[in-house]
Every structure is written in structure tokens, then in C-alpha cells.
C-alpha angles and dihedrals in degrees: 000000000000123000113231138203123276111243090221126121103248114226114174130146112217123217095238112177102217116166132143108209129349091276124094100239088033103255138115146285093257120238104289118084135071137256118249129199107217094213110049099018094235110158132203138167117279110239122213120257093022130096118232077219101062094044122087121222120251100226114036103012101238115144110253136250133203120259 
């Protein structure tokens, strides 16, 4: 026997996971803060415009992350 195709509309919804940053309305984390290297521990100051990811740590070499 072959299975056919129901005649009903669909009409389902999806969960779909969309999102364009970490933060709710997909901006930022402003221009305070510091960047944190998640090996060694060594903090600096975040500068505007650059990302904590894209900076290396001075000590150790491990890419940054934002405190």
C-alpha cells in the first residue's frame, strides 16, 4: 500500500532560533568593560570599535573575551 499526502492546509509555525549578536535587540555590549583571557586570567581595558575576540593576549596568546 502507498501512503499518500493529507489534503489539509499546514499550518505549522517552526521554531526557528534567529538572533544577530548576545544581546536582546542584537547590539553590542557598549564601550565600558574589559577584555579577559580565559587562560591566564590577564585583564585590559576593552577599546571601542574592537572586538575582545579578535585581540591576543600578551602573555600567554589565547584569543580574548569581554568581561
Amino acid at each position: 500500500m502507498m501512503a499518500g499526502r493529507g489534503q489539509g492546509k499546514g499550518s505549522g509555525q517552526g521554531s526557528g532560533r534567529g538572533g544577530r549578536g548576545k544581546q536582546p535587540d542584537g547590539q553590542g555590549l557598549g564601550p565600558g568593560g574589559k577584555c579577559v583571557c580565559p587562560s591566564c586570567g590577564y585583564e585590559e581595558e576593552h577599546q571601542r570599535g574592537q572586538p575582545c575576540y579578535e585581540k591576543e593576549c600578551p602573555k600567554c596568546g589565547t584569543k580574548m573575551t569581554r568581561k
